[in-house]
PQR file of N, CA, C, O and H, with PARSE charges and radii, in Angstrom:
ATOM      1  N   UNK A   1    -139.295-177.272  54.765 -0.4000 1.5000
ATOM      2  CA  UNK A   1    -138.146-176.870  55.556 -0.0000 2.0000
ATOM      3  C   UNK A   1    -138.021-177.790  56.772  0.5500 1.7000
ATOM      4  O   UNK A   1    -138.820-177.955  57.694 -0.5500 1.4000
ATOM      5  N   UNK A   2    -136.893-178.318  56.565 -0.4000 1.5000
ATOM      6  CA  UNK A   2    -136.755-179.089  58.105 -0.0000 2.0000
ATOM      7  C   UNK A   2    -136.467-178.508  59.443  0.5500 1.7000
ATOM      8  O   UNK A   2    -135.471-177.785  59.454 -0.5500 1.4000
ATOM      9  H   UNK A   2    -136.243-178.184  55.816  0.4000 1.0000
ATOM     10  N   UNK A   3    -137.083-178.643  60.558 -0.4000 1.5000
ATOM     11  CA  UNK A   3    -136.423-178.169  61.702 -0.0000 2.0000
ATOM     12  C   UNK A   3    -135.210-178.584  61.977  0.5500 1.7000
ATOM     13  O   UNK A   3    -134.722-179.668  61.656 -0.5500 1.4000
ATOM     14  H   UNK A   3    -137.893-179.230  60.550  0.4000 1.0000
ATOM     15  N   UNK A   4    -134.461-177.287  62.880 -0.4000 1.5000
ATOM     16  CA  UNK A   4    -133.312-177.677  63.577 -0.0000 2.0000
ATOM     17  C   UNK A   4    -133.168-177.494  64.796  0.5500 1.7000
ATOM     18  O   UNK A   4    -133.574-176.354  65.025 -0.5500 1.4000
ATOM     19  H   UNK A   4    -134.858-176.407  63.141  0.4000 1.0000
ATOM     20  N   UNK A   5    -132.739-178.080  65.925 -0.4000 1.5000
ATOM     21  CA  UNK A   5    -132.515-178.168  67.161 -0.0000 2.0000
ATOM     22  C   UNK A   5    -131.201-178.581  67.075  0.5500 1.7000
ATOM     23  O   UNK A   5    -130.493-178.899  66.119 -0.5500 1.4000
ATOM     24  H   UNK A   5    -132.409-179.006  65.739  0.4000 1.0000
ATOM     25  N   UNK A   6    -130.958-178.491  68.631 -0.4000 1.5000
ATOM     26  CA  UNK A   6    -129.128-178.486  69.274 -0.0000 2.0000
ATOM     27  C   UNK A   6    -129.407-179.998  69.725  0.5500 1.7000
ATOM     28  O   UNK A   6    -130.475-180.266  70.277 -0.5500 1.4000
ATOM     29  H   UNK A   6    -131.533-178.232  69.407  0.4000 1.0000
ATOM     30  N   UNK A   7    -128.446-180.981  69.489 -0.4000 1.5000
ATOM     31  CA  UNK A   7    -127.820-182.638  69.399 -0.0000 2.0000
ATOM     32  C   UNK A   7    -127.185-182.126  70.801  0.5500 1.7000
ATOM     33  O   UNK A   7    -126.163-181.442  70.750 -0.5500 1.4000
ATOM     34  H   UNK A   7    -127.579-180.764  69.040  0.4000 1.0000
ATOM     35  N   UNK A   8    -127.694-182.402  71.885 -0.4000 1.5000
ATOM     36  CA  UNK A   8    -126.797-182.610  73.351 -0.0000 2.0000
ATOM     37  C   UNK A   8    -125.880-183.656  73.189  0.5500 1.7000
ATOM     38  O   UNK A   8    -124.825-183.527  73.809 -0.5500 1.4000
ATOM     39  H   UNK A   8    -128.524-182.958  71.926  0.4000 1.0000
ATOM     40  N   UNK A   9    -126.050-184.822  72.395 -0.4000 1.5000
ATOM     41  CA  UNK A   9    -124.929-185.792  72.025 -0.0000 2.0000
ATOM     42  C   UNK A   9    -123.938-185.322  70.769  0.5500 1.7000
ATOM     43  O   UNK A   9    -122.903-185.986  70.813 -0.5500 1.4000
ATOM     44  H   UNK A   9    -126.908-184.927  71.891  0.4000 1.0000
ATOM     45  N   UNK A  10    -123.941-184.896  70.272 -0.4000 1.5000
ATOM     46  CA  UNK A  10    -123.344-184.459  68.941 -0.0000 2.0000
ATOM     47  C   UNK A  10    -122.666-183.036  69.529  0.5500 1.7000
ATOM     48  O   UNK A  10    -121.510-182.622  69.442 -0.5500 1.4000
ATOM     49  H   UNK A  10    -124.782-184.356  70.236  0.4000 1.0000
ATOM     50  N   UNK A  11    -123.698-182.536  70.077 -0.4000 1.5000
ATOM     51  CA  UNK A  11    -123.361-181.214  70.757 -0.0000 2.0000
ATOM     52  C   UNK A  11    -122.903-179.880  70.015  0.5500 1.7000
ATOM     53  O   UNK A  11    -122.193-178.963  70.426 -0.5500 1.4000
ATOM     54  H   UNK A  11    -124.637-182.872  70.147  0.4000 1.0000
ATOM     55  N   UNK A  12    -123.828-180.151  68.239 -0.4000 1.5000
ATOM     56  CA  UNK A  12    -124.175-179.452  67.174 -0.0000 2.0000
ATOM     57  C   UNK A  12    -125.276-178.907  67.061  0.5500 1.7000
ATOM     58  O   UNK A  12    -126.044-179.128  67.998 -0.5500 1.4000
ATOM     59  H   UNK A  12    -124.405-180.896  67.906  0.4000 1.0000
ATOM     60  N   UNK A  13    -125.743-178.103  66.043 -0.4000 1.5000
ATOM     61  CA  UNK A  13    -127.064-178.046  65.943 -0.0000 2.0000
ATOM     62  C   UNK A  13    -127.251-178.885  64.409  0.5500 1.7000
ATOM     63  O   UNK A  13    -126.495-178.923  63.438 -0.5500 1.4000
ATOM     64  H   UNK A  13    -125.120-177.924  65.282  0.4000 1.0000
ATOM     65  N   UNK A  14    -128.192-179.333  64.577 -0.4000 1.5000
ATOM     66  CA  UNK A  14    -128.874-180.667  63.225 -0.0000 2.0000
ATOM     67  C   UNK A  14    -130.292-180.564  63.328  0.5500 1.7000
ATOM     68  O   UNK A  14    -131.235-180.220  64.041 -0.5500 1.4000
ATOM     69  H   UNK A  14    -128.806-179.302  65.365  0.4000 1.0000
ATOM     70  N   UNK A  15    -129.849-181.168  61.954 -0.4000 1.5000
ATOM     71  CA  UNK A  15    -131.581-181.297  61.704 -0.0000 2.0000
ATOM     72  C   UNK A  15    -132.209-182.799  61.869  0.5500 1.7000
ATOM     73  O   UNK A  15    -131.818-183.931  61.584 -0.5500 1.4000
ATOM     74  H   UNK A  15    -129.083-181.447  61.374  0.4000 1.0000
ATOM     75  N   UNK A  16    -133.631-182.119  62.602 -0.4000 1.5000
ATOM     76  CA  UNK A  16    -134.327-183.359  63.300 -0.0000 2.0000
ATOM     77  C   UNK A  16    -135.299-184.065  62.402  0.5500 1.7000
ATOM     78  O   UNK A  16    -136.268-183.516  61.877 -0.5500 1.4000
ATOM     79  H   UNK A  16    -133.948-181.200  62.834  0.4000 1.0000
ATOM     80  N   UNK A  17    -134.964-185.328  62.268 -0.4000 1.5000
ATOM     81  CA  UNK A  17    -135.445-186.448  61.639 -0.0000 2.0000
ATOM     82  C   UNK A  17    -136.855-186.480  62.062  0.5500 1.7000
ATOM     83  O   UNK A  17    -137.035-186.472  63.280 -0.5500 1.4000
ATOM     84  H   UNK A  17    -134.177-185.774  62.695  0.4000 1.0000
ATOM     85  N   UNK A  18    -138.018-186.519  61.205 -0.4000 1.5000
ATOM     86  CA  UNK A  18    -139.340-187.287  61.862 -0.0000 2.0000
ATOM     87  C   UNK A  18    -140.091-185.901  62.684  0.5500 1.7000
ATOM     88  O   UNK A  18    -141.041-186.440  63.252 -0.5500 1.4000
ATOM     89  H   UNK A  18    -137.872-186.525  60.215  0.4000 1.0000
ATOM     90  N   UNK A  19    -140.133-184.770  62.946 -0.4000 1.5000
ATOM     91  CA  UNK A  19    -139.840-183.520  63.850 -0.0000 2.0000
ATOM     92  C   UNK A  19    -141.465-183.729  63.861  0.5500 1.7000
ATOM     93  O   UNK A  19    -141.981-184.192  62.843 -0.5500 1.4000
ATOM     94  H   UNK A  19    -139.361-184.332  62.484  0.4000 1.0000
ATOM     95  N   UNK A  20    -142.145-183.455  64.798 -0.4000 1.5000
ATOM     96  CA  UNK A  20    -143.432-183.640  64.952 -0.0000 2.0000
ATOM     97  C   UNK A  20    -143.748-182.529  66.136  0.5500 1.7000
ATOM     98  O   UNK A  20    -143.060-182.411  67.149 -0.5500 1.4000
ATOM     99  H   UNK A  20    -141.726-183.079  65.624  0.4000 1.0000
ATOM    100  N   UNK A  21    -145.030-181.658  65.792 -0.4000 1.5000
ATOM    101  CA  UNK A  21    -145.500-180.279  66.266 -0.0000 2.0000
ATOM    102  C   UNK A  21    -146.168-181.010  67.937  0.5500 1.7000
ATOM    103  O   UNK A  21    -147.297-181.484  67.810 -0.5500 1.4000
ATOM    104  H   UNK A  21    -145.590-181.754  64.969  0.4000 1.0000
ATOM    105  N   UNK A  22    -145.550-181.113  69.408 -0.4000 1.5000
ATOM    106  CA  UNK A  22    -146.928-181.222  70.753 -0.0000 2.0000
ATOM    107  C   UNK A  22    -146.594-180.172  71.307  0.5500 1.7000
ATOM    108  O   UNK A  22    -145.796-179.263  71.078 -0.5500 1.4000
ATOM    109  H   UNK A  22    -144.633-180.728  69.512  0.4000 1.0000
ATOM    110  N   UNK A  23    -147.092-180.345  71.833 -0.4000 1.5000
ATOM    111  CA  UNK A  23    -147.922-179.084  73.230 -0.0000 2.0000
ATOM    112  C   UNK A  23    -147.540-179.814  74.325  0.5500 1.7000
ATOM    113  O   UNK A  23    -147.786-181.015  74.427 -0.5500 1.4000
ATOM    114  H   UNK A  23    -147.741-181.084  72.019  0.4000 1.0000
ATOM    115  N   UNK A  24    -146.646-178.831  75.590 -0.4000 1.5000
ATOM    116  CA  UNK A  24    -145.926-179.601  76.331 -0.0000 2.0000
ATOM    117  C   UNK A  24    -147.258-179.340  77.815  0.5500 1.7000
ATOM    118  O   UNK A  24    -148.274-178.814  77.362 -0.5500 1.4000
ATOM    119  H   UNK A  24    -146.446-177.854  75.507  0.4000 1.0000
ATOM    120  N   UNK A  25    -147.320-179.536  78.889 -0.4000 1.5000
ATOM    121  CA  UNK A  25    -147.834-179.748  80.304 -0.0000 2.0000
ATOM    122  C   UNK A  25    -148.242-178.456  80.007  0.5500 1.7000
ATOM    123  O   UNK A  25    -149.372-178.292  79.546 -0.5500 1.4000
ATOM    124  H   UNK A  25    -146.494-179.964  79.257  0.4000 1.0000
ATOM    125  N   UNK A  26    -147.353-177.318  80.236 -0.4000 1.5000
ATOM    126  CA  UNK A  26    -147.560-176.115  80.505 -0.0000 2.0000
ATOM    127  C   UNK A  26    -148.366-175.381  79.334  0.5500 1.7000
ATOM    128  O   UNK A  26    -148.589-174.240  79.738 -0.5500 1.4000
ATOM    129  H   UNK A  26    -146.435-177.451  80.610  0.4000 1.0000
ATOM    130  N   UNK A  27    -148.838-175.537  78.190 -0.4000 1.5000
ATOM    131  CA  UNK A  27    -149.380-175.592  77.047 -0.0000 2.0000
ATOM    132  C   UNK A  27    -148.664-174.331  76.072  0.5500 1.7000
ATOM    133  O   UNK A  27    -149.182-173.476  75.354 -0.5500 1.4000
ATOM    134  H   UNK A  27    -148.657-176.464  77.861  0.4000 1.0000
ATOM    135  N   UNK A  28    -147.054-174.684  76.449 -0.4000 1.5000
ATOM    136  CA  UNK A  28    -145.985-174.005  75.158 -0.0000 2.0000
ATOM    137  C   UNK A  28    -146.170-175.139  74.057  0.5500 1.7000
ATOM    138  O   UNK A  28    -146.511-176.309  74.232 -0.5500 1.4000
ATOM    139  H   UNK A  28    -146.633-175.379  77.033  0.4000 1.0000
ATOM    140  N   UNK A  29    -145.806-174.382  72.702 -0.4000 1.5000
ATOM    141  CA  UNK A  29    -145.292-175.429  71.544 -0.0000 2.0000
ATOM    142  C   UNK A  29    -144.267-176.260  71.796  0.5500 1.7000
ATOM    143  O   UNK A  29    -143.673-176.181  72.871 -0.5500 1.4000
ATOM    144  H   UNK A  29    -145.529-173.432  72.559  0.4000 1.0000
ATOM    145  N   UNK A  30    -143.903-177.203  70.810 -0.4000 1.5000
ATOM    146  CA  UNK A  30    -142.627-177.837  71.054 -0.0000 2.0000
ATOM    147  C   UNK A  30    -142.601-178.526  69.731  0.5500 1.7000
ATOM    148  O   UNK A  30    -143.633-178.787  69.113 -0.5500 1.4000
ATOM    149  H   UNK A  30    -144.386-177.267  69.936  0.4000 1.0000
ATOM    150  N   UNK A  31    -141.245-178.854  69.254 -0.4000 1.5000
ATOM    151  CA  UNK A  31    -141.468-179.765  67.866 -0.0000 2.0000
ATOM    152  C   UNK A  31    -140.288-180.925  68.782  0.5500 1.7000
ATOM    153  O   UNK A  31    -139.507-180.584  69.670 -0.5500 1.4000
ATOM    154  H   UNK A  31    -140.406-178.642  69.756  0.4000 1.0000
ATOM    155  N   UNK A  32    -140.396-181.677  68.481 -0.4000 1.5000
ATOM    156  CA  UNK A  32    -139.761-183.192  68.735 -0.0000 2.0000
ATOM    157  C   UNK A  32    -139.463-183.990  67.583  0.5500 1.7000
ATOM    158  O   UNK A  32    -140.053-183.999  66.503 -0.5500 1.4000
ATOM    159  H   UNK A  32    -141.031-181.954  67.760  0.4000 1.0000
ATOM    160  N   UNK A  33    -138.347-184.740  68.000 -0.4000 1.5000
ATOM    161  CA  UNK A  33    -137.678-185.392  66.323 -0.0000 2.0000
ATOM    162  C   UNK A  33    -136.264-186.150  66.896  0.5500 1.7000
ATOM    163  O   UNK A  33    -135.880-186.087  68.063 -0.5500 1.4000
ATOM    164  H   UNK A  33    -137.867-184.732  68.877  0.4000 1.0000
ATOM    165  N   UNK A  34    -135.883-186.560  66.278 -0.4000 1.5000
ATOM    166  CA  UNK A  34    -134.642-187.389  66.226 -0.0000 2.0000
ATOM    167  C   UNK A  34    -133.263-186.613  65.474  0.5500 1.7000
ATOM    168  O   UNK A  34    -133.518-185.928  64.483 -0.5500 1.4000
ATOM    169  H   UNK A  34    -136.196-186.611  65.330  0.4000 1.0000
ATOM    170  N   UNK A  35    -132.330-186.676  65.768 -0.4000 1.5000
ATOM    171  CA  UNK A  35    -131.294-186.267  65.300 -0.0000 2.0000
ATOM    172  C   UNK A  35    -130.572-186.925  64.090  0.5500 1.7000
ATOM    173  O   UNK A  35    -129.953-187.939  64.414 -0.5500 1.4000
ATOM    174  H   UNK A  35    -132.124-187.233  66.573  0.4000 1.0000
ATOM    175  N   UNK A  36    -130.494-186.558  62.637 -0.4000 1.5000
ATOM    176  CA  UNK A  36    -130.580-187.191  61.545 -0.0000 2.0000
ATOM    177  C   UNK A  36    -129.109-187.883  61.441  0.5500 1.7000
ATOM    178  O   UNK A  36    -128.908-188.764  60.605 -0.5500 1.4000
ATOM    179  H   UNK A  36    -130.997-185.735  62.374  0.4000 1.0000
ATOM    180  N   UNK A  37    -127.782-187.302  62.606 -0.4000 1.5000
ATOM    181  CA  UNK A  37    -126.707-187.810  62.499 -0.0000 2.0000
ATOM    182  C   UNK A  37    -127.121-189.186  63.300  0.5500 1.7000
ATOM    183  O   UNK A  37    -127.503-190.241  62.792 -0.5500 1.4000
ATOM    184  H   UNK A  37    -127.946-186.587  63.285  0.4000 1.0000
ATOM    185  N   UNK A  38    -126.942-188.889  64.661 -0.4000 1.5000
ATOM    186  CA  UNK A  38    -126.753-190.390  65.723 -0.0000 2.0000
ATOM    187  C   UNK A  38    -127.882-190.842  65.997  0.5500 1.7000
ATOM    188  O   UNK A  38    -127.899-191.956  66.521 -0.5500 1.4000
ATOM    189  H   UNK A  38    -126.632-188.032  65.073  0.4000 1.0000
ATOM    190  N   UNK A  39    -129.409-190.035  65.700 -0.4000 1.5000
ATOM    191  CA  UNK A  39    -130.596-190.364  66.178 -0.0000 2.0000
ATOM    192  C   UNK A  39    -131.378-190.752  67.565  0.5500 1.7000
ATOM    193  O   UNK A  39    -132.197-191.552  68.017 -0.5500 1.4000
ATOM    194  H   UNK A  39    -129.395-189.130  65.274  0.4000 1.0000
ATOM    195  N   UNK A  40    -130.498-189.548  67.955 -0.4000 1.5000
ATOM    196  CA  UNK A  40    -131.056-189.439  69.380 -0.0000 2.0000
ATOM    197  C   UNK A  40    -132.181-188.443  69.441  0.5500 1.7000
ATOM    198  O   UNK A  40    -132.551-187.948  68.377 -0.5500 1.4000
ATOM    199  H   UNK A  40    -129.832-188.899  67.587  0.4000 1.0000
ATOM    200  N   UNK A  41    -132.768-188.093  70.566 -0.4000 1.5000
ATOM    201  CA  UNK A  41    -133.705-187.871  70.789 -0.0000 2.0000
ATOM    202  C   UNK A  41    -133.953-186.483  71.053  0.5500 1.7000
ATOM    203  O   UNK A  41    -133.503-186.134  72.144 -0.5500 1.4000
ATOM    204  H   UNK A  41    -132.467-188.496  71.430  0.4000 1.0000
ATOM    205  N   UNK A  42    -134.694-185.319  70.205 -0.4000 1.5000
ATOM    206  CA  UNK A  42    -134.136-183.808  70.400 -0.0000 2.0000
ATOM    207  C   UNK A  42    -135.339-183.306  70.463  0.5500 1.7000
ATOM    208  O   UNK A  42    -136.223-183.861  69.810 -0.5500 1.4000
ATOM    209  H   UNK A  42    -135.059-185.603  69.319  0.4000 1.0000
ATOM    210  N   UNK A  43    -135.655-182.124  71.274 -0.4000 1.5000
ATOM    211  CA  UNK A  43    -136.815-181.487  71.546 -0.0000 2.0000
ATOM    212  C   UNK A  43    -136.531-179.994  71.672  0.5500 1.7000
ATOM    213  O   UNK A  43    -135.476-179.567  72.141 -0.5500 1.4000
ATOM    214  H   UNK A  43    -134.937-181.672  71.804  0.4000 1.0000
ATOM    215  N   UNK A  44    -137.431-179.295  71.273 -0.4000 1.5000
ATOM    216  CA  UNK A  44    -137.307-178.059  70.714 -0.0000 2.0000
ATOM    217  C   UNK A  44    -138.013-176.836  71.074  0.5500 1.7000
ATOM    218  O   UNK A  44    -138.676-176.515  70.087 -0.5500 1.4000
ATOM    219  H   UNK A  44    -138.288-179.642  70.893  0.4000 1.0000
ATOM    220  N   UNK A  45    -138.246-175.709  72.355 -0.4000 1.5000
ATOM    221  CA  UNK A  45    -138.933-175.536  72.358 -0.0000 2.0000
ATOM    222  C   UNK A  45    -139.527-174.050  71.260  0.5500 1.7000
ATOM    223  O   UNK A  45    -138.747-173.199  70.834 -0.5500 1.4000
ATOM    224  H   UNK A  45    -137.708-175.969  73.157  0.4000 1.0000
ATOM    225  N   UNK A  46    -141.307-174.054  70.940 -0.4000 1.5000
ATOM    226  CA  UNK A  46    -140.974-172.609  70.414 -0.0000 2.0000
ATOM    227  C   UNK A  46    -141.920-171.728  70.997  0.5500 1.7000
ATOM    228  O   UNK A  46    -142.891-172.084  71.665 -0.5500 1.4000
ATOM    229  H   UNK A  46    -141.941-174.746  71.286  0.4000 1.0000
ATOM    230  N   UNK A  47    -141.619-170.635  70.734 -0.4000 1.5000
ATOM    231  CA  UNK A  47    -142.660-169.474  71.263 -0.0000 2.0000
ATOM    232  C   UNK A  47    -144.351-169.958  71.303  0.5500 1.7000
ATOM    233  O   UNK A  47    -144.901-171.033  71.066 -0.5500 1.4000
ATOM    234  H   UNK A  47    -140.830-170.346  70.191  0.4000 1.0000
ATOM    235  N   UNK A  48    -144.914-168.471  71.766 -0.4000 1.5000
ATOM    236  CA  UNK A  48    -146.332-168.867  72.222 -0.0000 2.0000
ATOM    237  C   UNK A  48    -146.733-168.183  70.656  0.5500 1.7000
ATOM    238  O   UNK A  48    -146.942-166.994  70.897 -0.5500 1.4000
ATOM    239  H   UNK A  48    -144.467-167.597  71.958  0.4000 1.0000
ATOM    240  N   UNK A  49    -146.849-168.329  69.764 -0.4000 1.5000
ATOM    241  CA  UNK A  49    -147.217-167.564  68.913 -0.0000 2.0000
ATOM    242  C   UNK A  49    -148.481-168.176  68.623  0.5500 1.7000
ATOM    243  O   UNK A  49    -148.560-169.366  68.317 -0.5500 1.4000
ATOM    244  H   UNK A  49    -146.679-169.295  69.569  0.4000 1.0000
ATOM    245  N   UNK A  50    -149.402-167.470  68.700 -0.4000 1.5000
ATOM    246  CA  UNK A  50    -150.968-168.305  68.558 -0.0000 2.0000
ATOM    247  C   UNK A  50    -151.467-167.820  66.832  0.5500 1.7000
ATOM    248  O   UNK A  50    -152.532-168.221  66.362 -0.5500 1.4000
ATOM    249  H   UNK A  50    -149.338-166.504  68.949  0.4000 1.0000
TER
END
């Protein structure tokens, strides 16, 4: 299943190219990826679900 996040450039929601699972400063999840239309740069955050 691919992730989807919201395209601030597209200003859709799409699915993110390449989507890769970090852990941000504050130690929430996050998936990160590229936007499969214009390939910009989209970040995602998700719950604390341990």
């Amino acid at each position: 299943m691919a992730e989807e996040g919201y395209c601030v450039k597209c200003k859709e929601k799409r699915e993110m190219a390449s989507a890769t699972k970090v852990t941000m400063k504050n130690g929430r999840n996050a998936m990160k990826g590229k936007c499969s239309v214009c390939n910009c740069g989209m970040y995602k955050i998700l719950g604390n679900a341990k």
